[in-house]
Every structure is written in C-alpha cells, then in structure tokens.
N, C-alpha and C positions, 0 to 999 in steps of 0.2 A: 611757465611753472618753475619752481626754486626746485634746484637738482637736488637741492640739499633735503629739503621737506618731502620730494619724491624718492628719496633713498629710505630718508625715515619712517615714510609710508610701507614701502618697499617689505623692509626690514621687520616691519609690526606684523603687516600680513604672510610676512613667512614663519615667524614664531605662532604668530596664528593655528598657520596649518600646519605646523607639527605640533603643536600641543593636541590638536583637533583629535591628528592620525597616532600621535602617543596612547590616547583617551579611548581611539577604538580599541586598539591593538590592548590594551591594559584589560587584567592582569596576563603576566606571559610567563612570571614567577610565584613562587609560594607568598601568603602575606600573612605579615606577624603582627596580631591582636594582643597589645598589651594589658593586663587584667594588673590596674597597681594595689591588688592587694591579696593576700596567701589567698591558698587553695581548701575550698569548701564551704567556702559561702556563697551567696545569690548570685555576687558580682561574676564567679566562675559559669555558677549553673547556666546564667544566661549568655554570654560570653560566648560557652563554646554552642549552644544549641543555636544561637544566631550563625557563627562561625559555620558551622556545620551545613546551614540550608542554605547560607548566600554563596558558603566554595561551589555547593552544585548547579546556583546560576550563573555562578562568575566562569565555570571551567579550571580554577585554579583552587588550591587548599588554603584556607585561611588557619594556620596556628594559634593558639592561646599561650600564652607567656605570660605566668604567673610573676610579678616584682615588685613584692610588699614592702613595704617601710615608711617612716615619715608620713604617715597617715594619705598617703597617695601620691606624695608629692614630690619623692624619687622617680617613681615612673612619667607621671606628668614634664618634669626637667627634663629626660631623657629622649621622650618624645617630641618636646617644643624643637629639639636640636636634631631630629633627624632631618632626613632627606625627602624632602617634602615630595617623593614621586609616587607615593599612595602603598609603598610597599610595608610602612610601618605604622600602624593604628593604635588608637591608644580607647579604650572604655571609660570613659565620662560617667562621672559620677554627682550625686547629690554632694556630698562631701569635696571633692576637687573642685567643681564647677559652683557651686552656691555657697556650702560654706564657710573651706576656708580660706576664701578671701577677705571674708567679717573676721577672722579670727585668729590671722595672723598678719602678724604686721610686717613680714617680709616675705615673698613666694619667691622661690627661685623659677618661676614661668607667670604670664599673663594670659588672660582672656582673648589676646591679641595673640597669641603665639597658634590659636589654635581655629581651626573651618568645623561648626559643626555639621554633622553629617544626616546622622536619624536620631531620633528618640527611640531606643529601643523595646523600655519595659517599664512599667511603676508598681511598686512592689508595697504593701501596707507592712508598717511599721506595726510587732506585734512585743507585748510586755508579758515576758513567762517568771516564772523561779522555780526552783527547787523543789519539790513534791514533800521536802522536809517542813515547807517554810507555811506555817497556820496560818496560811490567805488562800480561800477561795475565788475570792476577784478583786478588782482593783480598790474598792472600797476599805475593804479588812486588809489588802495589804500596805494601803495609806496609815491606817489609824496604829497597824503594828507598828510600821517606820518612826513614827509620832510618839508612838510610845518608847521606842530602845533610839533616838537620835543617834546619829553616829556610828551604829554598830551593827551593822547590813552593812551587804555589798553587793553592788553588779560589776559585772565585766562589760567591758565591750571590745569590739575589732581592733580598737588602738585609740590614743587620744588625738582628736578631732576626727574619729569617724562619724556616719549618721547615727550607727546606736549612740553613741556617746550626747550626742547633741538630744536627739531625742528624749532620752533617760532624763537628761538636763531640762529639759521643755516642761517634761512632768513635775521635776520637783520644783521646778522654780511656781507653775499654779499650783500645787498640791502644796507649797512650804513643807516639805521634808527633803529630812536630812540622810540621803546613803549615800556613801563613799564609793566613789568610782575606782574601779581597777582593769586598766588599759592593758591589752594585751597584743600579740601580732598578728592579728586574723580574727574574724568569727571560729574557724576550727580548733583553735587554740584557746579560745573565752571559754566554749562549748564544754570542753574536757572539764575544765574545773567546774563549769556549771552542774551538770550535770553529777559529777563528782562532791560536790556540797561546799567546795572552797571557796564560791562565791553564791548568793543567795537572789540574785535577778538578773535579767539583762533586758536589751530591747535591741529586736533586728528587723530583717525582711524577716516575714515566713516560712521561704523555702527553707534555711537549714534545720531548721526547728521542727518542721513537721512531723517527720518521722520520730523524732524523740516525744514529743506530743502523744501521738497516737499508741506508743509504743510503754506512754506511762512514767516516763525518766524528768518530764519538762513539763509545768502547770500553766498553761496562759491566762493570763488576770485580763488582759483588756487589749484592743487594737487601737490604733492610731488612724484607721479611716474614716471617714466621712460615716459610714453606716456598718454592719457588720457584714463579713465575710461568709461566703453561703456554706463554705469547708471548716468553718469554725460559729457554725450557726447558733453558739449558748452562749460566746465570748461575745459581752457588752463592748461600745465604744467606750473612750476614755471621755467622747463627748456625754454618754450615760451615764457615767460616774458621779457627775455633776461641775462639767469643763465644758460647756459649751461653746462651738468655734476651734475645741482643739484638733488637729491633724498633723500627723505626720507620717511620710513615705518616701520610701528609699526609690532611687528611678537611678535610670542607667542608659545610654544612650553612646553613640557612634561617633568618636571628633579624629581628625588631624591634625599634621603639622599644616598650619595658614596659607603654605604657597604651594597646595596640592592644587594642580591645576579642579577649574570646576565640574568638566565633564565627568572628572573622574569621580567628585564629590557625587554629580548626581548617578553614576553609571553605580557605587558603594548607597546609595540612597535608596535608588531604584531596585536594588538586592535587598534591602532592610527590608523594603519594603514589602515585596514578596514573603519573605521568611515568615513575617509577621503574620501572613494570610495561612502558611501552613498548616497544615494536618498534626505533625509532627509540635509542631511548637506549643501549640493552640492545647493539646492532648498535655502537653507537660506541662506548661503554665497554668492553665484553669483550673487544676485542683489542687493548686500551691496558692490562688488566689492572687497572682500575677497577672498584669493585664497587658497584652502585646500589642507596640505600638507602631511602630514603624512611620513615622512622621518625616517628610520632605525637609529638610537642612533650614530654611526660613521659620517653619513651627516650632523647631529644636533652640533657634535660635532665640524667640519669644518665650518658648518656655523657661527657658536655662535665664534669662532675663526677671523674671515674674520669680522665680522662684530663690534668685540670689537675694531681692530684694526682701524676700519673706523671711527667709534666713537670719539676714544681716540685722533683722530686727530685733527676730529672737536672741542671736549672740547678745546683741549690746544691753536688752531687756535682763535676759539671765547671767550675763558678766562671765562666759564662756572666753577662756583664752587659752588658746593651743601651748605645750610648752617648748 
C-alpha cells in the first residue's frame, strides 16, 4: 500500500472523528441568531420563539441579535464571514435568500457562502392602510390610487424588503401608481402608518394584528392562496380579480457553509421539534403563520423554487434595489 495514501486516509478519518465528537459535544456555549433586520416585526417574532424552544432541546441558550440595514445584507456579510463552528446563525429570509439577488446586481455574500438548515415559518403577506384612507378592500382601494396617481404612500421595512417587493407585485398587475417610502424596519413604517404619514403598506400579519383588531390599521386584502381563518372577511388579492397572485413572507434557519453537517442536522432536528410545540403552534396559529420545521434538503428546494419565482417578478416589475 502507498504510505503516502495511508497517511491521507489516516488523516481524513481522524478529522472525521473529531468533527463526529465536535457535533456530539455541540452546543457547549450560548449561540447567537442573527435577525438582519430591526426589532418588531415577524422576522423577530419568530426568531426568538424558535430560539427559545430549540435552546431547551439543545441544553444551551440561543440569543437574538437584532442587525438591521442594507435590506438584510449587513447581516447576511457578516455571517458568510464568521466561524463556521455553528456558534453564529443567521435568519434567512424571502428577501436575503430569493430576492435580492434578482435585484441587485452586487451582494457582498453568495448562496454559496451559506448551509441551509430548516425552513422555519411562511408567513401571508397582508395589504392594510390607514383607517383615514376611503378603501374598504382592495378593489376601492385600487380605483382611489387610479384616481390621485402619485400621491399615496406605503411604507415598508426598507428598500428591497418583501413588503416592498410585494406592494411592487400589486401595482405592477393593478397598474397603479403609489409612491413607496422605505424605512428601517417594519417598527419604524408602522409608526408613521398608523400615524397617517404614510397611507398603505404590505407585511407578514404578525405586526399588524394587534393594530387591526385594535382599529388603528384596515386590511384590504391578503397575498395567500385562499383567506386567512383570523382574518375571515379579508378577500384574496386573487379575489379582487388577480388570479395566480400570491405572495408570503417565510423565514427559515441557514449558516456559514463549512458548519460541519452533524451539526446542521443536530440545529435541524431542534427546528424541528420547536415547530411541533405547544408553545409555538399557540402563537403562530392565530397570527396565521404556519410552522415549519423542514430538514436542510426541503429548505434547500424551496429557497430554490422560490428565488426563481422572485427573479421573475423583479425583472417583470423592473424592481431595482438602490
């Protein structure tokens, strides 16, 4: 036998079995779940209630680290460059992961930079405004826009978040004209929403509920396949007369790329669970969030399927990041 190929055998099989006995042994310290964007939107909500039911499978504390900016893609940088030993996570998003890489023409990181882990959540995209603003539903508030071009506004999370694209999706089949006003967060749109500085917006559901029921925020229409059973009077946007339209925010579990696998699936097989909880199930369902917890390969097809769906719309509606 070649001493030389029996060293390098040698050599494989001992990184082997320390990555093996790294992968049991892991976590042995706290682990930081980066959220790339402010505090008080869905991306949070879920974040930490995942966070919270996998630290008590894992025996170790998963933290939330809020790092908004550049529409996700601060924190995504930040993450591609850590220490791929599963200590540093980052929240995968519709927006990081699907669309903008349609819509920008430079990323400071790659789809290659990153192992995804679980799909965590799919969230329906829901279109509110102002309680000021004479639209019932999405019909009267198409014909208003048509009528004043120009001079409406929605906020959203920031420019190239998924409200933002979303709102985009709508006007480009409705052909109207409202002025987008990008801001640093859903929390931060929210305020002026609600306040009458901006006159629509389109998010997940979670931050919005409470303002909903509470009478501050009108929802005209949802972005899912069918209606919401928490929002049972709000029409699709496919009932409006868009058939085939959808859109929904999702969020889901990735690393840096050279996290060993065990540990990928040892962070999998925690989504996993979480996603079966009491706890989770109880908060998501009546936000009309649906828990997922998908094995690293499904996350992997869907984050696939859904860039492509994206990348259509970008180029369709002429969406460009600035």
């Amino acid at each position: 036998m070649n001493l030389r190929n029996l060293a390098a055998g040698a050599a494989a099989c001992t990184l082997l079995f320390a990555g093996t006995v790294h992968a049991q042994a892991y976590p042995t310290k706290p682990v930081r779940l980066v959220v790339p964007f402010a505090p008080g939107g869905s991306s949070e909500i879920i974040a930490r209630a995942y966070a919270k039911q996998m630290s008590e499978t894992l025996g170790q504390s998963i933290f939330v680290e809020n790092r908004p900016g550049g529409a996700g893609n601060i924190a995504m940088e930040t993450v591609a460059k850590a220490d791929p030993d599963g200590y540093t996570l980052i929240l995968g998003h519709v927006g990081t992961l699907a669309m903008n890489p349609a819509m920008f023409k430079k990323l400071p990181y790659d789809a290659k930079d990153f192992v995804p882990v679980s799909l965590f959540a799919v969230v329906a995209n829901v279109f509110v405004v102002n309680p000021s603003v004479p639209a019932k539903d999405l019909k009267e508030f198409i014909a208003l826009a048509k009528a004043k071009p120009g001079q409406m506004y929605y906020g959203s999370a920031g420019n190239g978040s998924a409200g933002h694209l979303a709102f985009e999706y709508l006007k480009m089949v409705a052909k109207i004209n409202v002025v987008h006003v990008p801001y640093k967060g859903t929390g931060p749109q929210l305020t002026d929403l609600i306040g009458g500085q901006t006159q629509a917006s389109s998010a997940g559901l979670g931050p919005f509920l409470q303002h909903i029921k509470a009478g501050k925020l009108r929802p005209i229409a949802v972005g899912a396949p069918k209606r919401l059973s928490v929002l049972p009077d709000v029409g699709t946007v496919a009932e409006a007369g868009f058939p085939g339209f959808e859109t929904s925010q999702w969020y889901g579990l990735i690393a840096p790329a050279k996290v060993p696998p065990a540990i990928v699936d040892k962070l999998s097989e925690a989504a996993a669970k979480a996603a079966k909880s009491k706890e989770i199930l109880d908060l998501f369902i009546p936000e009309g969030t649906l828990a997922v917890g998908g094995t690293p390969a499904e996350f992997a097809a869907y984050i696939s399927k859904e860039a492509a769906r994206w990348g259509e719309v970008v180029k369709q509606a002429g969406v460009k990041a600035e």
